[in-house]
C-alpha positions in Angstrom: 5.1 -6.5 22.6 2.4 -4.5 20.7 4.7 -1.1 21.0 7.5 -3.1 19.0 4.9 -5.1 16.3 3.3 -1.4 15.6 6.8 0.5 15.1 7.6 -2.3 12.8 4.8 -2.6 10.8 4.0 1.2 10.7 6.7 2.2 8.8 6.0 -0.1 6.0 2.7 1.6 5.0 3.6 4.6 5.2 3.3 6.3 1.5 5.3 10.2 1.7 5.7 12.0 -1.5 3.8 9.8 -3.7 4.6 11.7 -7.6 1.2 10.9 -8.8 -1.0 11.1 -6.1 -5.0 10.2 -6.2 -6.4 10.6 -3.3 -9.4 9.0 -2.6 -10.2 10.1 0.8 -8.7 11.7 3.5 -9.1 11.7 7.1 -7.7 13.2 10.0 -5.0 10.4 10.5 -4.3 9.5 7.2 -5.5 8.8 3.6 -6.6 6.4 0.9 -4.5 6.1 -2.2 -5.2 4.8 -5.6 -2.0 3.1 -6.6 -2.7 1.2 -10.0 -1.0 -0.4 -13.1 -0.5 2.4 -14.8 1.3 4.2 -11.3 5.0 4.6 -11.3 6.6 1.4 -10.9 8.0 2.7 -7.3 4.7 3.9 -6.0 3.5 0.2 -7.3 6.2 -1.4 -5.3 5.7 0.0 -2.2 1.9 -0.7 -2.8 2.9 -4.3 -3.0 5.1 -4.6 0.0 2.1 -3.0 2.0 0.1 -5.5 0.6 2.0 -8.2 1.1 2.3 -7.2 4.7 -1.2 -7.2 5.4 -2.1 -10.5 3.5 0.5 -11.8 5.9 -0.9 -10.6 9.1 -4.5 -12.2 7.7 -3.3 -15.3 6.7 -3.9 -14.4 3.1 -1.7 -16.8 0.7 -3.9 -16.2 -3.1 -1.1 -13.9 -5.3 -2.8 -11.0 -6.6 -1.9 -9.8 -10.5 -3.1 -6.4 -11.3 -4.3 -7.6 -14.6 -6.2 -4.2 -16.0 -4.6 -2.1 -18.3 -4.3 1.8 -19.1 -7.3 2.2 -22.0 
């Protein structure tokens, strides 16, 4: 059911407590993060899994790289 697919999915984008935090907007239900290369390598894992996740749900199947650096 949708209750079940939005308990399960929900959790996974959920970023708490990020150490490095860049906000790029807020809103009254949430937030937009900058997670980049440079990010811890925790904050970038969980950044990938979320992406991951949605790439699944749209069928998405091209790898991304993050191929900037720090300059």
């Amino acid at each position: 059911t949708n209750t079940k697919y939005h308990n399960y999915t929900t959790p996974a984008i959920r970023l708490r407590n990020l150490k490095h935090q860049h906000i790029l907007q807020q809103f009254l239900d949430g937030s937009i993060y900058m997670i980049g290369c440079t990010s811890p390598s925790t904050e970038q894992k969980k950044a990938e899994h979320v992406r991951e996740l949605i790439d699944n749900e749209l069928g998405i199947t091209t790898p991304f790289n993050c191929l900037w650096s720090e300059a």
